[in-house]
N, C-alpha and C positions, 0 to 999 in steps of 0.2 A: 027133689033136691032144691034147696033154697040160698041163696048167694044174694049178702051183703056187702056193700064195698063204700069204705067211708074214704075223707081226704083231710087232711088239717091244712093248710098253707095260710099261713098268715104272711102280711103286706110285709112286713120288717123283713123277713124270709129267716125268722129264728125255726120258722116251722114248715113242713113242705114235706108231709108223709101220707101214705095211706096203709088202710088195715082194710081187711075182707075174710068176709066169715063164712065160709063153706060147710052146708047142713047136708050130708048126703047120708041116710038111714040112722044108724049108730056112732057115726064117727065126724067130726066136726074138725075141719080144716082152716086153720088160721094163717094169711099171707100178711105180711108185714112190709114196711121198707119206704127207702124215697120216691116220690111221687118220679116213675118214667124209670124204673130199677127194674129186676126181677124180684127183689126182696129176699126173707125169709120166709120158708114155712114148717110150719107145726101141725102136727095131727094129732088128737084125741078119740079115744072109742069108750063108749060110755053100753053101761047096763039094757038102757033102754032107750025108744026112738023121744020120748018124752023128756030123760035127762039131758039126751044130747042137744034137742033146740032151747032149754031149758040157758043149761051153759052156755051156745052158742049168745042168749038174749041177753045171759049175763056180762057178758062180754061188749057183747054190743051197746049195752047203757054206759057201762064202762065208759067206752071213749068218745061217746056224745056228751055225758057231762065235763069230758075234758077238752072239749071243743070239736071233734071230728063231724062230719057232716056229709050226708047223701054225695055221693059227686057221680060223675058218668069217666069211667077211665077211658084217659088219654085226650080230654080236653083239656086238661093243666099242663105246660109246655115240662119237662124235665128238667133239673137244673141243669144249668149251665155249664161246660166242660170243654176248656180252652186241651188240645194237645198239642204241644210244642212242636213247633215248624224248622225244622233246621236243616242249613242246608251246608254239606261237604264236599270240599276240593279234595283232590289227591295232594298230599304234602310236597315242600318243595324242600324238604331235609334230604343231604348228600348221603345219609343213613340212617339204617330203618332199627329199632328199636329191638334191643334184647328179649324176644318174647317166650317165653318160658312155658306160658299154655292159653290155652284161649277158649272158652266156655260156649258157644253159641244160643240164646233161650228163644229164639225162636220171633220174637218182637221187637220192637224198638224198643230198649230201656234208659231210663237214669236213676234206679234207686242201686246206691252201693252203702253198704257198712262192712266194717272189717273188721273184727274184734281179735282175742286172742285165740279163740279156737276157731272161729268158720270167717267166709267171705258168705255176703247176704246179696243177692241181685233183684231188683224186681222188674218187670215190664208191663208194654202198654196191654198185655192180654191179660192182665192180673193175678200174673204167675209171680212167686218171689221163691228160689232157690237158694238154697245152703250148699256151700259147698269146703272142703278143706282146704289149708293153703295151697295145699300139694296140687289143687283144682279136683279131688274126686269129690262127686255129686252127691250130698248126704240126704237130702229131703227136699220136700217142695210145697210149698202151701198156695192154695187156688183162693184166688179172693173174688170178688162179683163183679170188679170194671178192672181200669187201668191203675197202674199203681205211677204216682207221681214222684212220691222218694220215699227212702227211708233215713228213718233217723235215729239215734240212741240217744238214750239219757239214763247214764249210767248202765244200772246190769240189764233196763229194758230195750227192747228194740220194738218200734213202730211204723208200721206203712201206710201214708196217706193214700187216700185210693179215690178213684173217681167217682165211685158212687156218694163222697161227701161224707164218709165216715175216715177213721183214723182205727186201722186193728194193730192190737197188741198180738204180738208177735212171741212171749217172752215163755208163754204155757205150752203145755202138748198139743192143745188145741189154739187157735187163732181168735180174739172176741173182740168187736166193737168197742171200742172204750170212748170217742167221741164222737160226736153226731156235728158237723159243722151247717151252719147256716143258707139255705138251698139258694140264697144270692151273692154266695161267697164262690168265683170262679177261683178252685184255689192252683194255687201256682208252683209254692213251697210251704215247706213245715217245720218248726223245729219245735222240740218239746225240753223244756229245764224242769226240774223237780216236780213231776207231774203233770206241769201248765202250757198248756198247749201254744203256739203261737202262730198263726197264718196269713201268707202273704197271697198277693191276689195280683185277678189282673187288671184292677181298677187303680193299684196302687196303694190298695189299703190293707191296716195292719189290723188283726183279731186277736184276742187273748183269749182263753175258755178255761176254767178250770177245770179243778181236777174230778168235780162232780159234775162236769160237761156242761156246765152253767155259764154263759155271756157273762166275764169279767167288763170287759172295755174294747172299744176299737177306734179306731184315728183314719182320718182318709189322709192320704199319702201325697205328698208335696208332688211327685210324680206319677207314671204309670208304670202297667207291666211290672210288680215285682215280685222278682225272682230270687230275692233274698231275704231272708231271715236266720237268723243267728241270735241265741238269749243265756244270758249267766246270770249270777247273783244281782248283780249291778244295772243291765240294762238290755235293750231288746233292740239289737241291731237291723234294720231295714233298708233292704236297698233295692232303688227302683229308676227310671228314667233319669233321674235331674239327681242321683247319688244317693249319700247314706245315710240314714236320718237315724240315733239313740233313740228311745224313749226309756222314762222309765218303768220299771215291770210293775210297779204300784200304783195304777192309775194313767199311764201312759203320757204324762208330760213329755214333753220335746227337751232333749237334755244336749244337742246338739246336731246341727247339719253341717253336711262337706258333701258339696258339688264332684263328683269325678270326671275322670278325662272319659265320658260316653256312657250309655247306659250298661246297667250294671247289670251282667249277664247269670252271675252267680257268688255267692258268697263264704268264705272260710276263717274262723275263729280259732287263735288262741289264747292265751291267759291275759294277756295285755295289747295283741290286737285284733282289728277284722280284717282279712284281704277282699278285695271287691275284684271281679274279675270283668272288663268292661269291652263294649262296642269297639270300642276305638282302638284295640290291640295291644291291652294295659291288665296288668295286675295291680291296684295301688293298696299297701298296707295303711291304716290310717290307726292310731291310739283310742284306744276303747275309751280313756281320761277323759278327752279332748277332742277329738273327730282328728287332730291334724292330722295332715301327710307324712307318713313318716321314710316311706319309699315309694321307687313307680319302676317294676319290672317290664318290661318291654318287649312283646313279640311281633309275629308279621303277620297277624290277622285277626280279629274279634278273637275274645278268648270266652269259650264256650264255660271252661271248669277250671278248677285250680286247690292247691293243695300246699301244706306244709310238713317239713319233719317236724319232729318235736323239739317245740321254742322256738322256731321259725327261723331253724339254721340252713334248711332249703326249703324253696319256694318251687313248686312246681305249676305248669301251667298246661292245656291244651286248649288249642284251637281250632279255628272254623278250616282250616286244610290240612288235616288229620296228623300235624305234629304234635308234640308233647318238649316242654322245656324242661329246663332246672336251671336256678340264678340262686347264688347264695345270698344272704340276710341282704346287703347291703345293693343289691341289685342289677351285680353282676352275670350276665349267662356264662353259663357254663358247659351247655349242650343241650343243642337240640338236633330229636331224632323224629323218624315218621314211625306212625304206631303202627303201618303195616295192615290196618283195618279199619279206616273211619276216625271220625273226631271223635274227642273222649267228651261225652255231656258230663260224667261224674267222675273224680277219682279220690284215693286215697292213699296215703301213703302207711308202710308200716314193716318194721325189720329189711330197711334196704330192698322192699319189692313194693311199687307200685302199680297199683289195682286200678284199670279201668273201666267204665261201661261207655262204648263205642255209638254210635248213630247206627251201624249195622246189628243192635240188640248183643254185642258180647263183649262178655265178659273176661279183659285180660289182664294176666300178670305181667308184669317186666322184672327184668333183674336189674336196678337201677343201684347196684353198686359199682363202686370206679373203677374197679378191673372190667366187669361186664360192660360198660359201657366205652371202656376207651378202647376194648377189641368192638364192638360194635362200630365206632368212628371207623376203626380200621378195617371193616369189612367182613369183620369175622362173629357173627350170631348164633344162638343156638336154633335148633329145630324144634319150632314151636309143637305142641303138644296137643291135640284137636281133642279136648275132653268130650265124652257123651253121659247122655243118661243110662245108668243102670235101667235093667231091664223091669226089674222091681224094687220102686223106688216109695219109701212111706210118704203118703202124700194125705195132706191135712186140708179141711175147709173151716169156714167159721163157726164156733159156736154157737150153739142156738139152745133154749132151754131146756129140747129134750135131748141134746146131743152131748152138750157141755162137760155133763160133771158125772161120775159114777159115785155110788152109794157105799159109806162105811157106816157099822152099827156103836164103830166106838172111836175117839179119837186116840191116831196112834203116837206115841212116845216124842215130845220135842214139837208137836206141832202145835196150832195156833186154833180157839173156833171161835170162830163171829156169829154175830145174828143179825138176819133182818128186821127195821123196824120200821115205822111209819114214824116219821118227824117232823109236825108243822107242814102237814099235808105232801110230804115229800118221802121215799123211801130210802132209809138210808141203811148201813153197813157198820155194827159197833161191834167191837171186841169183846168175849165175853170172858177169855182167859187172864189169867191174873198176870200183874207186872206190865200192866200197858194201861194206855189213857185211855178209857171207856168214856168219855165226852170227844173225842176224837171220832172223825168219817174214817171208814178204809174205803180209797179208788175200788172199784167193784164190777166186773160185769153187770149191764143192765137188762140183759137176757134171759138171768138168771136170780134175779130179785125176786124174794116171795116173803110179805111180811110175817115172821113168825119160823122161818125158816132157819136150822145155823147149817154151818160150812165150815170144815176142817181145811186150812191152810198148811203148804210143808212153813212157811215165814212172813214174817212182817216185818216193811223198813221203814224209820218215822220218815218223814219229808220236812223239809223246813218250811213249808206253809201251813203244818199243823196236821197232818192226817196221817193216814196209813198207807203204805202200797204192798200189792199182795206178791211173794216170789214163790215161783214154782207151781204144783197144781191145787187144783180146789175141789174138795169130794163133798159130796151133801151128805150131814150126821143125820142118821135117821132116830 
């Protein structure tokens, strides 16, 4: 048996991976990943013991001309990996909170998305659960570290993860879609039309695009942030010393607002951002302008916070496990204790609000005004203790011999791209007619093979000029 093991880490830290090629008889074993992971691996079994070190060499020149390099594993420290330290009182609300069901996963979490058919949870074990509103468990996808949060953009859903990737969540299977930079502690993530955006805990802000390439990044007027929010218009960040615009084209400074404390988390809509801060403040500020446009008011650091839609209520939780609501203009309205932990993330959506607690679960409330003005009155429902089904489909990330299943023909309505080499770079062009064939499509990198095509169920433009893939992807043999 014969075992290589290279490293890339470059100073800038756009780079910080290793590969290792495993020659045992017939079959050649390939590990992948960030330097201090468990990675990926892939196995091959070849004809003969000649082809396989053969391949194995091939491989191996491969990524020395791309810069990897002898290393000895585990003298290159791992990147970096802040997990959030928080700490929870018991609430001091006269009443405790309409709770309707309560998910428990197991870890500490903060990623929540809620769309219209499932609630999405992830935690610090790198579990991320679907579940229905109703709370029954529909699936579960296992990722390689901790998940920091999740985010949507549009019909995709994405979970930043500690191992310093970014997986698309949106296929059967789960894939890699960005590789972040191994001196980026990241903190938060939000993604707009493809384009990735990352805050940190240096206080700086990253952009990446949609072919995982370093657009731009800015060090941050402050530290620790835990905010990122992006639209058409600009790339909201908030950190120590407040909230800083940039633009998404190059990341000028398009305005700063100081808030009352560091800025513990952030929520976007059409026209504003709320910043949720130390000091026991939610403040809305104008997306225009940075001004202040309100300052809700609770009675202790505010972990998360949240809005109806148009920002006709403003919800909040904080560091002593209650949950608010104050209409537009900055009025409370009620506050209740949630019965189980601070909320790190919530969501609001059809009059129930979705939490994920510091004790890893995930709850719903009935935060409509019947439900809640018998809650004042002491009258709650009996929470609902969801579990996992006994056989539950449960998904890992793709990898390129796991990925995709093989069709001999492309079927009715769908879409088939090609692999190609581009200016020394591999890229993803549409080969079906009625689309821009000078156009990239977003793409698994796992799954690149130049000269390869792949049947898509759809493709949606983006407005930064490319493609993004919806539904699955089979290799056209």
């Amino acid at each position: 048996m014969s075992r290589t093991y290279l490293e890339l880490s470059q100073d800038d830290g756009s780079a910080h991976k290793f590969y290792e090629v495993t020659v045992q008889g017939q079959s050649v074993t390939v590990r992948y990943g960030r330097i201090g992971a468990a990675g990926q691996t892939q196995t091959s079994t070849f004809p003969t013991v000649q082809k396989a070190e053969a391949a194995a060499a091939k491989k191996i020149g491969e990524k020395v001309r791309k810069g990897y390099e002898p290393a000895v594993q585990g003298q290159r420290a791992p990147r970096a990996v802040t997990r959030r330290q928080v700490a929870s009182a018991p609430s001091t609300a006269r009443a405790v909170a309409p709770v309707l069901w309560r998910f428990r996963t197991g870890s500490a979490a903060f990623g929540i998305h809620i769309d219209e058919d499932r609630c999405w949870v992830g935690n610090q074990a790198g579990d991320v659960f679907t579940l229905a509103h109703g709370g029954e468990v529909l699936a579960r996808y296992q990722l390689p570290d901790g998940v920091k949060c999740l985010v949507a953009d549009d019909f995709w859903i994405y979970a930043g993860c500690d191992d310093g990737r970014v997986y698309d969540l949106s296929s059967k299977l789960p894939f890699a879609a960005y590789d972040i930079a191994a001196d980026v502690d990241i903190f938060w993530l939000d993604i707009h039309e493809g384009v990735l955006n990352v805050a940190d805990r240096a206080g700086r802000l990253t952009v990446i695009d949609h072919e995982d390439e370093h657009q731009w990044s800015r060090g941050g007027r402050g530290e620790h942030a835990w905010m990122v929010r992006a639209d058409d218009h600009a790339v909201y960040h908030g950190h120590t010393r407040g909230v800083t615009a940039h633009s998404p084209d190059g990341g000028a400074e398009l305005w700063h607002t100081p808030t009352q404390g560091a800025v513990l988390f952030g929520w976007q809509e059409d026209d504003a951002v709320y910043a949720g801060t130390a000091r026991h403040t939610v403040q809305r500020l104008s997306k225009a302008t940075g001004a202040i446009e309100a300052t809700y008011h609770c009675d202790s650091p505010v972990y998360s916070c949240a809005t109806s839609p148009g920002g006709r209520f403003v919800f909040a939780g904080d560091s002593a496990s209650s949950v608010y609501c104050f209409d537009r203009d900055g009025t409370r309205l009620w506050k209740l204790g949630t019965g189980g932990g601070s909320a790190l993330s919530m969501q609001y959506r059809d009059e129930r609000l979705f939490l994920v607690t510091t004790d890893g679960s995930l709850v719903c409330v009935d935060a409509s005004e019947a439900a809640v003005t018998a809650a004042q009155q002491g009258s709650v429902p009996v929470a609902r203790d969801v579990k996992l089904a006994a056989t539950l489909p449960t998904y890992a990330p793709a990898t390129a011999a796991t990925a995709v299943t093989t069709v001999t023909a492309a079927p009715a309505g769908s879409v088939v791209v090609e692999c190609v080499r581009e200016n020394g770079r591999t890229r993803i062009h549409v080969v079906s007619e009625g689309y821009d064939h000078s156009w990239n499509v977003q793409f698994p990198r796992a799954i690149r093979e130049p000269g390869a095509r792949y049947v898509v169920d759809a493709l949606h433009a983006a407005s930064g000029g490319f493609y993004r893939v919806r539904g699955d992807i089979r290799r056209l043999q």
